[in-house]
Biotite code that builds the C-alpha atoms (Angstrom):
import biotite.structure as struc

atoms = struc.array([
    struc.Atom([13.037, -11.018, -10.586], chain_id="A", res_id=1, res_name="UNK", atom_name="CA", element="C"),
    struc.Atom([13.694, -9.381, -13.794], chain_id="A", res_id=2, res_name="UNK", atom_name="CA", element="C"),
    struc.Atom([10.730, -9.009, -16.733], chain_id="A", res_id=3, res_name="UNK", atom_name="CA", element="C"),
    struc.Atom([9.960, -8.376, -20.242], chain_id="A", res_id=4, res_name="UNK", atom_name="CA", element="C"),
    struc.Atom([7.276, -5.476, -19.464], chain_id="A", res_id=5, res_name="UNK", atom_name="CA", element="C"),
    struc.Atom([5.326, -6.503, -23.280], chain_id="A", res_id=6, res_name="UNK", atom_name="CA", element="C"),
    struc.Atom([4.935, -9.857, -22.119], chain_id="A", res_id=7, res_name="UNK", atom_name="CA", element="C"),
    struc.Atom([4.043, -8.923, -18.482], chain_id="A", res_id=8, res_name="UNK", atom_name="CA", element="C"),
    struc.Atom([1.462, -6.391, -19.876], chain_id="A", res_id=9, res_name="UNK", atom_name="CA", element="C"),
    struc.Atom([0.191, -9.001, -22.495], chain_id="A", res_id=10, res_name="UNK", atom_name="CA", element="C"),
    struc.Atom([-0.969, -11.116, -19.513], chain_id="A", res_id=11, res_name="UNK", atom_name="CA", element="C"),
    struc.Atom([-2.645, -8.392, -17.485], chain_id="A", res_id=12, res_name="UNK", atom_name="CA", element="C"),
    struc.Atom([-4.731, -7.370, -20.589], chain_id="A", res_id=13, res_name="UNK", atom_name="CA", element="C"),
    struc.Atom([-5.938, -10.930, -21.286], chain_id="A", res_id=14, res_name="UNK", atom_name="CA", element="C"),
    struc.Atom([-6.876, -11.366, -17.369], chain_id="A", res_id=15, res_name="UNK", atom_name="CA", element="C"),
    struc.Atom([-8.475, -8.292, -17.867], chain_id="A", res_id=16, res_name="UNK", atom_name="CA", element="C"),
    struc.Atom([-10.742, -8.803, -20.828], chain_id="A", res_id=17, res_name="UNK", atom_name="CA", element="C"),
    struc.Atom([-10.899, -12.555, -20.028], chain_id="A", res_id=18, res_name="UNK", atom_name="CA", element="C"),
    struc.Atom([-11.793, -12.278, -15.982], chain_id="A", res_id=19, res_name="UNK", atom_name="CA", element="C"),
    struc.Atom([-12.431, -8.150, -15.678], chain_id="A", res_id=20, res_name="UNK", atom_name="CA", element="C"),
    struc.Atom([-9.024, -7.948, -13.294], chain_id="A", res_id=21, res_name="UNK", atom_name="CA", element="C"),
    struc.Atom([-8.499, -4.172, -13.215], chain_id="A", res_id=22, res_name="UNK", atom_name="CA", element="C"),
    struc.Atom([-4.648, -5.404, -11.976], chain_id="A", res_id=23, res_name="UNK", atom_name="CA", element="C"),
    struc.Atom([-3.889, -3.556, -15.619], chain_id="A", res_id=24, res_name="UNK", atom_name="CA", element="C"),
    struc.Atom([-5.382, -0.685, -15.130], chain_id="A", res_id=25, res_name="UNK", atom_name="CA", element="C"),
    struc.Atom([-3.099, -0.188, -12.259], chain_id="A", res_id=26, res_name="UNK", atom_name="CA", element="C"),
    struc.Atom([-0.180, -1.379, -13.574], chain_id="A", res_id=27, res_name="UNK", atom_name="CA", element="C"),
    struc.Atom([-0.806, 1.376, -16.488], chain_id="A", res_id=28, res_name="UNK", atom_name="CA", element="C"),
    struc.Atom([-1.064, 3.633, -13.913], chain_id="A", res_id=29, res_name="UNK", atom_name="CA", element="C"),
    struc.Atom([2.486, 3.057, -12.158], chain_id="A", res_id=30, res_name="UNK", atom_name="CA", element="C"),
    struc.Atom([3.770, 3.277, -15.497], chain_id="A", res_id=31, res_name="UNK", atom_name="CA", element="C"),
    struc.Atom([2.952, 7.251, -15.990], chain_id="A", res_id=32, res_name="UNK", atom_name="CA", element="C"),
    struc.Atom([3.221, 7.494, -11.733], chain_id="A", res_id=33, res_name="UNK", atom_name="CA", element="C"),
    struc.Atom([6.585, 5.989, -11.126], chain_id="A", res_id=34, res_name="UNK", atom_name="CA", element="C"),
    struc.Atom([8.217, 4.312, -14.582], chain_id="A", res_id=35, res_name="UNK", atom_name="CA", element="C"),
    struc.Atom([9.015, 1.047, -15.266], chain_id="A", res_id=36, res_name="UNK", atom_name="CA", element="C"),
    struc.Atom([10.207, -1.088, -11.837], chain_id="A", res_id=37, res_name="UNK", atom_name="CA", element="C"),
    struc.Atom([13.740, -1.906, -11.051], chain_id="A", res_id=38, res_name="UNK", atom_name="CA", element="C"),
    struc.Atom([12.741, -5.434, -10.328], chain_id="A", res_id=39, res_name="UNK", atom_name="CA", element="C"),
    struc.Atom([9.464, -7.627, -8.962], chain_id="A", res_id=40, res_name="UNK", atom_name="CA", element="C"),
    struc.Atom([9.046, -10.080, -6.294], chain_id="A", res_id=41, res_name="UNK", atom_name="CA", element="C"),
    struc.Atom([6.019, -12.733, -6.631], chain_id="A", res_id=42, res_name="UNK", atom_name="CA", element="C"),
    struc.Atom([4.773, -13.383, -3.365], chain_id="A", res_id=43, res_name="UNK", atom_name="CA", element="C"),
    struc.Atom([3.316, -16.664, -2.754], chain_id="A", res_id=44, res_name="UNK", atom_name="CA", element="C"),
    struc.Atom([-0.039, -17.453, -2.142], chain_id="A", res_id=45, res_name="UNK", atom_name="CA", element="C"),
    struc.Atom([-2.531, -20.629, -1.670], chain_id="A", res_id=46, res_name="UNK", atom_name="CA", element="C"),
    struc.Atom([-2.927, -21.667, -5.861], chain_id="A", res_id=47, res_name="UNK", atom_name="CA", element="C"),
    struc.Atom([-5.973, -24.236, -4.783], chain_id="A", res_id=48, res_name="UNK", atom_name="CA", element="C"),
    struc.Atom([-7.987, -22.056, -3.041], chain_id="A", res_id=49, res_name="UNK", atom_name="CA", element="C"),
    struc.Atom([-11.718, -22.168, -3.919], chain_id="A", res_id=50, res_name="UNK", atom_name="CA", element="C"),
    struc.Atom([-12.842, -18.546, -6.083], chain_id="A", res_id=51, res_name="UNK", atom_name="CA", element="C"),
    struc.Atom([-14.819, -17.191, -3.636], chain_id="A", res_id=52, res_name="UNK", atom_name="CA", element="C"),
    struc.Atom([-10.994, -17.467, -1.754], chain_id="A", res_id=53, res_name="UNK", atom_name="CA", element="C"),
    struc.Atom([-9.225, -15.759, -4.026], chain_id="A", res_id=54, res_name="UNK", atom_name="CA", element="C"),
    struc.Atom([-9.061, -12.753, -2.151], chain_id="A", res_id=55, res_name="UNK", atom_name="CA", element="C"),
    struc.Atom([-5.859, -10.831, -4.813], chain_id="A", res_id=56, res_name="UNK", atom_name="CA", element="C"),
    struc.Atom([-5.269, -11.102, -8.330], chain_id="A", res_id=57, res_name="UNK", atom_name="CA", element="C"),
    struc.Atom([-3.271, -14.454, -9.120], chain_id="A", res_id=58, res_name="UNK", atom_name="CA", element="C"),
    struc.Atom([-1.017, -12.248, -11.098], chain_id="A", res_id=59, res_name="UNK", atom_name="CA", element="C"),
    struc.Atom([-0.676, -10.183, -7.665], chain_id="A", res_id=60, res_name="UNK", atom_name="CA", element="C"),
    struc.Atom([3.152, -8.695, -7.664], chain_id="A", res_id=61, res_name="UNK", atom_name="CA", element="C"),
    struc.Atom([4.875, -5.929, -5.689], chain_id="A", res_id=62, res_name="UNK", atom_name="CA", element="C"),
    struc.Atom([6.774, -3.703, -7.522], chain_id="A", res_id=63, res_name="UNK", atom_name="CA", element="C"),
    struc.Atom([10.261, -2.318, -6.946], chain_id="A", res_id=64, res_name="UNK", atom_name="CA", element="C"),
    struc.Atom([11.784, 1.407, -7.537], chain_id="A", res_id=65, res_name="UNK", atom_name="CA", element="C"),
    struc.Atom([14.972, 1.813, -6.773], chain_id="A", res_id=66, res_name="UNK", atom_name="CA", element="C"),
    struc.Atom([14.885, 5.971, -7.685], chain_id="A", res_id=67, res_name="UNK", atom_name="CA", element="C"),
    struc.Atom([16.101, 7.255, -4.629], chain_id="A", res_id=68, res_name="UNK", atom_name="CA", element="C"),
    struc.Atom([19.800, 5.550, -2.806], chain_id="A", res_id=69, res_name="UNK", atom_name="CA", element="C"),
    struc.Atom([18.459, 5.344, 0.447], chain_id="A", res_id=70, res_name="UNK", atom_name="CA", element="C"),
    struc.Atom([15.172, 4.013, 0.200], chain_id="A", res_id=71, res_name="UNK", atom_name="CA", element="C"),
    struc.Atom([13.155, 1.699, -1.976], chain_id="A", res_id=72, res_name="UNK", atom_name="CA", element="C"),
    struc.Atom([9.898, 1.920, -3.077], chain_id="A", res_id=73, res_name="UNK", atom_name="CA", element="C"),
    struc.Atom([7.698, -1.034, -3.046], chain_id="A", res_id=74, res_name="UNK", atom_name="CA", element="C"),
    struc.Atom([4.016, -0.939, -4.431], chain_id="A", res_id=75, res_name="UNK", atom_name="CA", element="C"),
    struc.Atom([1.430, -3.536, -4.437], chain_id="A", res_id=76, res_name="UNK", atom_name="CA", element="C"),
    struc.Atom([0.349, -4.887, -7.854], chain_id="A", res_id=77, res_name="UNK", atom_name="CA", element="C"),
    struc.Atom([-3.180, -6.216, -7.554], chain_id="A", res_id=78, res_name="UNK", atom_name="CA", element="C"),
    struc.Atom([-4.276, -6.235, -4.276], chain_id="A", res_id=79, res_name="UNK", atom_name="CA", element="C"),
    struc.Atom([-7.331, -3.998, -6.202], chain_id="A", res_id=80, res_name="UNK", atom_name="CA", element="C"),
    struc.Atom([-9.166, -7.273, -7.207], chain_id="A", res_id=81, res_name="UNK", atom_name="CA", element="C"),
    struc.Atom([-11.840, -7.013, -5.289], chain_id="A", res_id=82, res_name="UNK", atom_name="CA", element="C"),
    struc.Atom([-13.646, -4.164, -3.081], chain_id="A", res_id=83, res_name="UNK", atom_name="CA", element="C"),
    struc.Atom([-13.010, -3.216, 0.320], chain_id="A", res_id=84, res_name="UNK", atom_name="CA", element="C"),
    struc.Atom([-15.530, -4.934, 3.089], chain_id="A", res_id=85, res_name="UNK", atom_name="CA", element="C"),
    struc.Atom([-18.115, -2.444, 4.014], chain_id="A", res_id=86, res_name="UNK", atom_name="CA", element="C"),
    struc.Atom([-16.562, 0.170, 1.817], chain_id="A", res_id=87, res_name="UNK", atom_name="CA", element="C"),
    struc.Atom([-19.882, 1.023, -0.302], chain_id="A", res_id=88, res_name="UNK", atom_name="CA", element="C"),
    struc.Atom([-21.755, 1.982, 2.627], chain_id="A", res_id=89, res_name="UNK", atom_name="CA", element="C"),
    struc.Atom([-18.826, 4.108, 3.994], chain_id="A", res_id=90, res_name="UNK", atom_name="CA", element="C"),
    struc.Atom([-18.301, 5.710, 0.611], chain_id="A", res_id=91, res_name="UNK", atom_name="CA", element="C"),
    struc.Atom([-22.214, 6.200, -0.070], chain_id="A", res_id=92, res_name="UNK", atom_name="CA", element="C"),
    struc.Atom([-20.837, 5.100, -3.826], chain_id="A", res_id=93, res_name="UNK", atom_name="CA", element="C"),
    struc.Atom([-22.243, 1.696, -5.292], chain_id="A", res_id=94, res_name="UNK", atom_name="CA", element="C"),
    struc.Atom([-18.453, 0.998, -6.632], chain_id="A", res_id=95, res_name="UNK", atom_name="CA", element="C"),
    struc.Atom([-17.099, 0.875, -2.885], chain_id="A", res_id=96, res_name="UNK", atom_name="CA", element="C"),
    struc.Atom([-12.884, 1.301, -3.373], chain_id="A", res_id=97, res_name="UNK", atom_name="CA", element="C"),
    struc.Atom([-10.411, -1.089, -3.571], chain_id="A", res_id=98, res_name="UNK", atom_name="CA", element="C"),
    struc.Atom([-6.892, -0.485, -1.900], chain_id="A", res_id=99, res_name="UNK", atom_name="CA", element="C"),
    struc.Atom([-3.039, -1.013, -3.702], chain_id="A", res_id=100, res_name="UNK", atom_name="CA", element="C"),
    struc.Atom([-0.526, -0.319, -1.126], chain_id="A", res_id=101, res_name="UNK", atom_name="CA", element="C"),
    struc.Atom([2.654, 1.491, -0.763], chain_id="A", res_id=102, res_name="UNK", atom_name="CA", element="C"),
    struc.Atom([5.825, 1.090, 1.407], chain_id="A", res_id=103, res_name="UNK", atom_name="CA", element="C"),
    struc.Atom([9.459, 2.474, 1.720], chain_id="A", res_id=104, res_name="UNK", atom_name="CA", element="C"),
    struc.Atom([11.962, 0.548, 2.986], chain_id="A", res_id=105, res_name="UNK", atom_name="CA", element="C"),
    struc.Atom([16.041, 0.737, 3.125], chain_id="A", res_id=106, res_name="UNK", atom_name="CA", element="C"),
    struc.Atom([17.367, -1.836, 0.221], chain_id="A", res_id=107, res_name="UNK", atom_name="CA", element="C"),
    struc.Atom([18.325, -4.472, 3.320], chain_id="A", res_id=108, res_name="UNK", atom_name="CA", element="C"),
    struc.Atom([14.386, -4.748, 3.967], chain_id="A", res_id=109, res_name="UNK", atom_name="CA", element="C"),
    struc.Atom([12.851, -5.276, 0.407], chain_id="A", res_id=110, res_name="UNK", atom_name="CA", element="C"),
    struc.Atom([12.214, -8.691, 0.783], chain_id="A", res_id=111, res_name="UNK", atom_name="CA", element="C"),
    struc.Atom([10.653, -8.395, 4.350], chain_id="A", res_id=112, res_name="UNK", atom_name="CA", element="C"),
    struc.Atom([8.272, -5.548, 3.014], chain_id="A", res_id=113, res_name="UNK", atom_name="CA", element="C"),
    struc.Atom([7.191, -7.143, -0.072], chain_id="A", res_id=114, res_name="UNK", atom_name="CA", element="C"),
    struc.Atom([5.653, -9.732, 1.755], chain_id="A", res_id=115, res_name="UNK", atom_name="CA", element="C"),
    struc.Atom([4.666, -7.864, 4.641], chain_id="A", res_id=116, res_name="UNK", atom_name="CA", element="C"),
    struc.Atom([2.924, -5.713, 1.596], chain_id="A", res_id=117, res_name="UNK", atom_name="CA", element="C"),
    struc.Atom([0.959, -9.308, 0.743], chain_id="A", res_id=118, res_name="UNK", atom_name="CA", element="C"),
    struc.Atom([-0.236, -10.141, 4.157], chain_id="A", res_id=119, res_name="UNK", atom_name="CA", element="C"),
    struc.Atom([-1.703, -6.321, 4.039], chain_id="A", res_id=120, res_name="UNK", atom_name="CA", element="C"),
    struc.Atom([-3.653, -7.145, 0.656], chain_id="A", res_id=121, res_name="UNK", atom_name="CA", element="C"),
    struc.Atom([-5.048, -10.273, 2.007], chain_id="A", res_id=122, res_name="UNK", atom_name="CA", element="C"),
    struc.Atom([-5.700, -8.806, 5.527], chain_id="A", res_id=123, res_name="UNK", atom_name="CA", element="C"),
    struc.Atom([-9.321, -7.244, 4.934], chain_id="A", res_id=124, res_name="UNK", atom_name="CA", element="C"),
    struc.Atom([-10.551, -9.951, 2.892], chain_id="A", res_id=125, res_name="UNK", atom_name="CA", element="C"),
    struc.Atom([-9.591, -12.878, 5.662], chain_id="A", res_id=126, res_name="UNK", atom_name="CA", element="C"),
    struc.Atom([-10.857, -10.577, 8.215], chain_id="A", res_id=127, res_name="UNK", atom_name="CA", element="C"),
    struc.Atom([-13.828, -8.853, 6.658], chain_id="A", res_id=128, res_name="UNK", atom_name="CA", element="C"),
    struc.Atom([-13.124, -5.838, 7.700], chain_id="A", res_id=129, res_name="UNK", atom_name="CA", element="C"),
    struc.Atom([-12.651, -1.918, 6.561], chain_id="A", res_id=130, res_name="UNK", atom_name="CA", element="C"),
    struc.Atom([-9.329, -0.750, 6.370], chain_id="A", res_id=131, res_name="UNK", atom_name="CA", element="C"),
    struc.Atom([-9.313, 3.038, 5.001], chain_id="A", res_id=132, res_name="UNK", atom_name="CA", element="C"),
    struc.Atom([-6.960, 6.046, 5.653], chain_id="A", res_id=133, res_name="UNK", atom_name="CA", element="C"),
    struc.Atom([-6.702, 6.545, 9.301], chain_id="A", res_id=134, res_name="UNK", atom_name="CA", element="C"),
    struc.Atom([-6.606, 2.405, 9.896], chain_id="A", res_id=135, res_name="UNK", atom_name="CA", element="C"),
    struc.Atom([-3.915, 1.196, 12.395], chain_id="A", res_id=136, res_name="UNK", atom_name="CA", element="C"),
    struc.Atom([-2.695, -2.205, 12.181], chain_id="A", res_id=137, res_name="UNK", atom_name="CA", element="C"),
    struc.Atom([-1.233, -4.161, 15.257], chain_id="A", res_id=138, res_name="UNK", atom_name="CA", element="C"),
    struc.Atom([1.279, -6.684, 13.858], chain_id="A", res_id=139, res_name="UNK", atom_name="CA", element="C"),
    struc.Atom([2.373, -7.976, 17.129], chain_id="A", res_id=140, res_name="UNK", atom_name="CA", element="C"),
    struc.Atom([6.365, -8.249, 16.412], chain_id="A", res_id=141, res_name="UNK", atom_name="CA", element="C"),
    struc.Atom([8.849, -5.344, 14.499], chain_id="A", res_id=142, res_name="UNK", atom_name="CA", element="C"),
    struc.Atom([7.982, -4.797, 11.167], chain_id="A", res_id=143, res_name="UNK", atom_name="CA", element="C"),
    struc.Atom([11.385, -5.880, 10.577], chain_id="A", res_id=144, res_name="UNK", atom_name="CA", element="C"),
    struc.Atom([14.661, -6.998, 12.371], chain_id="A", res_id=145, res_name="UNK", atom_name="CA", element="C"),
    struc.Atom([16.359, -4.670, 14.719], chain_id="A", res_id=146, res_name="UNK", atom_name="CA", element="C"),
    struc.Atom([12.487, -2.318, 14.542], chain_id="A", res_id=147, res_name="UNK", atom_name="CA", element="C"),
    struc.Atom([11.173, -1.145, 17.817], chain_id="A", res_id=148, res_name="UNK", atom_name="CA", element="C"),
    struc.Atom([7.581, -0.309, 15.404], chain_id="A", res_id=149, res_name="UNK", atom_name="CA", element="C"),
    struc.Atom([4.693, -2.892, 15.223], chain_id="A", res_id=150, res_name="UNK", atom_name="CA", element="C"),
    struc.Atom([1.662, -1.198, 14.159], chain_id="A", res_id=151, res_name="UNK", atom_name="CA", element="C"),
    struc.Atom([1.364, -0.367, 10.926], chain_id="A", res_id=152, res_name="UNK", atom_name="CA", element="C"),
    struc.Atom([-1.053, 3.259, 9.908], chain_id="A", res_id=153, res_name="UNK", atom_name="CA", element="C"),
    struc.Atom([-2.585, 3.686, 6.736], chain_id="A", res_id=154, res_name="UNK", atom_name="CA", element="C"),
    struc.Atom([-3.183, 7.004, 4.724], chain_id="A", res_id=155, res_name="UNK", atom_name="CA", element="C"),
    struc.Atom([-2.777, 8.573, 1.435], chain_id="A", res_id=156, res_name="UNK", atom_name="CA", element="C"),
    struc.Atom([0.186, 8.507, -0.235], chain_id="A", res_id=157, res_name="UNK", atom_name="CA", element="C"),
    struc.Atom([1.176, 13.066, 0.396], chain_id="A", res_id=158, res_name="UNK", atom_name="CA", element="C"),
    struc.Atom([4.602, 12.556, 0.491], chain_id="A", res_id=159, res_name="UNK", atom_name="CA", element="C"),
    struc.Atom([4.734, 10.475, -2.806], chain_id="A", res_id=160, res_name="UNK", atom_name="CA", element="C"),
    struc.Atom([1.734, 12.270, -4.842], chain_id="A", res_id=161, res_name="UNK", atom_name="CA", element="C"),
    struc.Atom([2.126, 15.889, -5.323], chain_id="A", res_id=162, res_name="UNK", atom_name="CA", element="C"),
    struc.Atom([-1.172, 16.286, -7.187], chain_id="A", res_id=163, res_name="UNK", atom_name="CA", element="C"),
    struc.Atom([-2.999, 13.632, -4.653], chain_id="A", res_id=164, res_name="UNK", atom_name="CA", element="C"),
    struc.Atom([-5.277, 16.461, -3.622], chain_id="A", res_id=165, res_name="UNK", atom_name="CA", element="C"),
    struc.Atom([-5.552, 17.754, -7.118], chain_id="A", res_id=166, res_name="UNK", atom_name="CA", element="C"),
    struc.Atom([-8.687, 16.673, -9.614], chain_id="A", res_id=167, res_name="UNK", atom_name="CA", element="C"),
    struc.Atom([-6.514, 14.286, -11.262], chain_id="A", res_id=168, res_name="UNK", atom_name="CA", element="C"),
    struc.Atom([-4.132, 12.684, -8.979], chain_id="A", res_id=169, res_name="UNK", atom_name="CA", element="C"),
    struc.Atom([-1.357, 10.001, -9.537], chain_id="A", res_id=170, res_name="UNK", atom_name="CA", element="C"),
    struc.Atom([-2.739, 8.059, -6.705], chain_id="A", res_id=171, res_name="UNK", atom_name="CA", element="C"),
    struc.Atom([-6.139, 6.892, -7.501], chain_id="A", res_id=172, res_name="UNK", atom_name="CA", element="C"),
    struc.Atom([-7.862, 5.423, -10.514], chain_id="A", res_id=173, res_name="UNK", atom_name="CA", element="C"),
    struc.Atom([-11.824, 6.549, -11.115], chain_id="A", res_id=174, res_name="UNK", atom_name="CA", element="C"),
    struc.Atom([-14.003, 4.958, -13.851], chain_id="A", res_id=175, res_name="UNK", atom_name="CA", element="C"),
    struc.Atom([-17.795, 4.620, -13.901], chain_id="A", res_id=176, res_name="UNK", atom_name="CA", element="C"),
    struc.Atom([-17.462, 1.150, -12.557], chain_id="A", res_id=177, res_name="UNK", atom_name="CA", element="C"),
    struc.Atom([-14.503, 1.193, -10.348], chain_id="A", res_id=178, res_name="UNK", atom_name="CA", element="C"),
    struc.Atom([-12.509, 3.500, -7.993], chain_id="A", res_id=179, res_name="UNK", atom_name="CA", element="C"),
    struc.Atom([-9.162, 1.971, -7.129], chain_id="A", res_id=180, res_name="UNK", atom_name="CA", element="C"),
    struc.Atom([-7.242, 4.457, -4.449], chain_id="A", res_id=181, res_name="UNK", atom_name="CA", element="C"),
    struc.Atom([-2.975, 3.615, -3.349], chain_id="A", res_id=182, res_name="UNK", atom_name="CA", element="C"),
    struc.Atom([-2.828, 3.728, 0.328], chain_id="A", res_id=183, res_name="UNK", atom_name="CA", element="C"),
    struc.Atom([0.794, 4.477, 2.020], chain_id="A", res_id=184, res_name="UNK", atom_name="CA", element="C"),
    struc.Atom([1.361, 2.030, 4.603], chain_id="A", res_id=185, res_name="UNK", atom_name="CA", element="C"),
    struc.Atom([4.029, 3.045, 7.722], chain_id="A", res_id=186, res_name="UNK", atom_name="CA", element="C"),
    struc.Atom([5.277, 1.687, 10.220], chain_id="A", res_id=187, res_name="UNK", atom_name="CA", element="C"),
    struc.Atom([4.386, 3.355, 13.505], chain_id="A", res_id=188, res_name="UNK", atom_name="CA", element="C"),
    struc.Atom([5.078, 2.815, 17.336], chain_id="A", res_id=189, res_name="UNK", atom_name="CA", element="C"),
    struc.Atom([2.966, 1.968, 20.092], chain_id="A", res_id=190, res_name="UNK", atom_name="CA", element="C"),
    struc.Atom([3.234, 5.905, 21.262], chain_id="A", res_id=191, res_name="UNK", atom_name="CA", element="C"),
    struc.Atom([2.313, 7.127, 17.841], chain_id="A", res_id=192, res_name="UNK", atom_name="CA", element="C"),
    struc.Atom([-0.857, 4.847, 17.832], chain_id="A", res_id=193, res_name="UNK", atom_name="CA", element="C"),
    struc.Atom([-2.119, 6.045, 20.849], chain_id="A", res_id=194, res_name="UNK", atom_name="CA", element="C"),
    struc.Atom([-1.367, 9.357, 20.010], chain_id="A", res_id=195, res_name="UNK", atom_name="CA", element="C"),
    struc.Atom([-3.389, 9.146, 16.335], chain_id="A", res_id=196, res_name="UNK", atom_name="CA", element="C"),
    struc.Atom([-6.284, 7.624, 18.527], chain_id="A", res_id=197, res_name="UNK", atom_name="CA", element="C"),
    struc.Atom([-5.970, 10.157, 20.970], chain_id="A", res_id=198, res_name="UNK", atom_name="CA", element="C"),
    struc.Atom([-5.605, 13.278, 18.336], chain_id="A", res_id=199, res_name="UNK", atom_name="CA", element="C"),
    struc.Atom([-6.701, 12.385, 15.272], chain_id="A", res_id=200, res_name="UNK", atom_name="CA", element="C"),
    struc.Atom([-4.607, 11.867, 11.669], chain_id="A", res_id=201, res_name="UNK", atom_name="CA", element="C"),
    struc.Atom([-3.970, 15.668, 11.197], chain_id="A", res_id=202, res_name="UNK", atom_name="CA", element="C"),
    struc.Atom([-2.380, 15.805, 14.189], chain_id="A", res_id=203, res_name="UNK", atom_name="CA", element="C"),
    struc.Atom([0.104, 12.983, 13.576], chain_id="A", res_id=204, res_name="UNK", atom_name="CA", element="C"),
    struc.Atom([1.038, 14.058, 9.935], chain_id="A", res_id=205, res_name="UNK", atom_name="CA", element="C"),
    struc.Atom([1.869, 17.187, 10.853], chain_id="A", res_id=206, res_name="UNK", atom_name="CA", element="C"),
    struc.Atom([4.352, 16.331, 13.514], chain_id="A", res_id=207, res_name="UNK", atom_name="CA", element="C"),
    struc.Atom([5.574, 13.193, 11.131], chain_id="A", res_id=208, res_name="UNK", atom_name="CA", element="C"),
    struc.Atom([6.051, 16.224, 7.833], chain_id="A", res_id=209, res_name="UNK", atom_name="CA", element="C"),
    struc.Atom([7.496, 18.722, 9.888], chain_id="A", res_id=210, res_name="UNK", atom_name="CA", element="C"),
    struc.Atom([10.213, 15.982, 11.131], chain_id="A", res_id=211, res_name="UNK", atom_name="CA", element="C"),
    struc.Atom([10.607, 14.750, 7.929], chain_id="A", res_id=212, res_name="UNK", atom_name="CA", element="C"),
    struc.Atom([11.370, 17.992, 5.976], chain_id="A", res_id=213, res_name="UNK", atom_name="CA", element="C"),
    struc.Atom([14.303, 18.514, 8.515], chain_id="A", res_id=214, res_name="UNK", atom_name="CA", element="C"),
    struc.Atom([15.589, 14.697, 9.131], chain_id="A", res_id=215, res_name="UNK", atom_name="CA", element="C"),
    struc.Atom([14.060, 12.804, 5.845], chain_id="A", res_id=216, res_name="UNK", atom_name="CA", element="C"),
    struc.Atom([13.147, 9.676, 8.476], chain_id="A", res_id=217, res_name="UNK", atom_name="CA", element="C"),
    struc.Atom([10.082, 8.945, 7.815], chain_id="A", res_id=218, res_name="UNK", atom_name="CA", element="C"),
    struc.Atom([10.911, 5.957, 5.767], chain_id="A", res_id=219, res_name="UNK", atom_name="CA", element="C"),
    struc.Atom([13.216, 4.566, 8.006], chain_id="A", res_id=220, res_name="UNK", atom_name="CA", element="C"),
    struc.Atom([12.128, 1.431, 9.567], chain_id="A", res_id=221, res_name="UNK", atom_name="CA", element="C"),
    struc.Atom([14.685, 2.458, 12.777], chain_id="A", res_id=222, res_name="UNK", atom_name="CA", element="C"),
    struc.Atom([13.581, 5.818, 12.998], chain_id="A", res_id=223, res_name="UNK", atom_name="CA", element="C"),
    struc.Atom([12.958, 7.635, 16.179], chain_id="A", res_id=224, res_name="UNK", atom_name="CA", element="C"),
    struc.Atom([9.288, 8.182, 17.364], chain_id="A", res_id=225, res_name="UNK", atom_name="CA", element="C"),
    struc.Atom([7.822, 10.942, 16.729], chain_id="A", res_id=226, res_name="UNK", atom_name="CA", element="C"),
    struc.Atom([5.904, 11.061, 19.974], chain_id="A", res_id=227, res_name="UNK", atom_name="CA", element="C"),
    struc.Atom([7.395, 9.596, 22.740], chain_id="A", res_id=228, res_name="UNK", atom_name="CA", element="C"),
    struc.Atom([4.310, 10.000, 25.511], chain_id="A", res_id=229, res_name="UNK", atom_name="CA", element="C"),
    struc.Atom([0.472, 10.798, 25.181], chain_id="A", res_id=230, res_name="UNK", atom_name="CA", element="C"),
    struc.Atom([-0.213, 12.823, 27.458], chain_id="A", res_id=231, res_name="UNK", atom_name="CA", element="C"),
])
């Protein structure tokens, strides 16, 4: 769906001084990241659920860029409204983290990945459980039609933030009372989960970068594995 951006914004800010939803905080942040959106898709969710249910923003959106021809860029929009399960202790910080999400897919899978992107920001919530860079998600079927893949592995965003290890980077949002962080979510086989589990991240990412400089893949929900076997 189209929007006017003032009147979108207008209603973040009010949710945000009326209910302290940082959803605008991020939404400022895609702005100077990534630009205005081509488009936005409104996933549906449960609108009786009980607060203590209300596990995403109820102005939760994904948000479509459209900047490069072969594959789209879909971000979550306030799947940050509440802290990751578990995540204070992990972090040793009192403000935990909270999550937004980040997927590429070719144009013909937008709408499958925007809401596979809401069943992610729901997932730790209705599970109680950490997710964190390094997580790998079974989905038990292809991510999408015609996909061999169905695990999903999350990390940070390197091939979208260039200053992600910098002080400052595009890809996480740090204020005394809050540290929101964009995770990159892909779409793996069963061969590169075992191999992650069996050698670690660094490992994987390597292989994964290396490909991708030479074949640009790594978005592509058909792609080739990058590991066939674990040894």
């Amino acid at each position: 769906m189209t929007f006017d951006l003032n009147r979108f914004r207008a209603t973040l800010d009010a949710a945000h001084v009326r209910n302290d939803d940082p959803t605008t905080l991020v939404f400022d942040n895609y702005l100077r990241w990534k630009g205005v959106p081509a488009f936005l898709v409104r996933p549906v969710f449960k609108n009786d659920a009980p607060p203590a249910e209300v596990f995403v923003s109820p102005h939760f959106t994904v948000l479509v860029y459209r900047a490069n021809p072969l594959y789209t860029t879909l971000c979550t929009l306030g799947a940050s409204y509440r802290t990751i399960p578990f995540s204070r202790a992990s972090f040793g910080d009192e403000r935990g983290v909270r999550y937004e999400y980040i997927m590429h897919a070719a144009p013909s899978h937008e709408q499958q990945v925007a809401q596979l992107l809401a069943l992610i920001a729901e997932y730790p919530f209705i599970h109680t459980i950490e997710i964190g860079p390094g997580y790998i998600l079974p989905v038990g079927e292809p991510v999408v039609p015609g996909s061999s893949m169905e695990y999903l592995y999350f990390t940070y965003p390197y091939l979208d933030d260039g200053r992600l290890y910098e002080s400052d980077p595009w890809g996480q949002i740090e204020r005394p009372d809050l540290l929101i962080q964009m995770l990159w979510v892909l779409p793996i086989y069963r061969s590169e989960a075992q191999f992650i589990r069996t050698n670690g991240m660094e490992a994987f990412e390597q292989r994964l970068q290396e490909r991708h400089s030479r074949i640009y893949d790594a978005y592509d929900m058909l792609r080739l594995p990058v590991v066939e076997h674990v040894p």
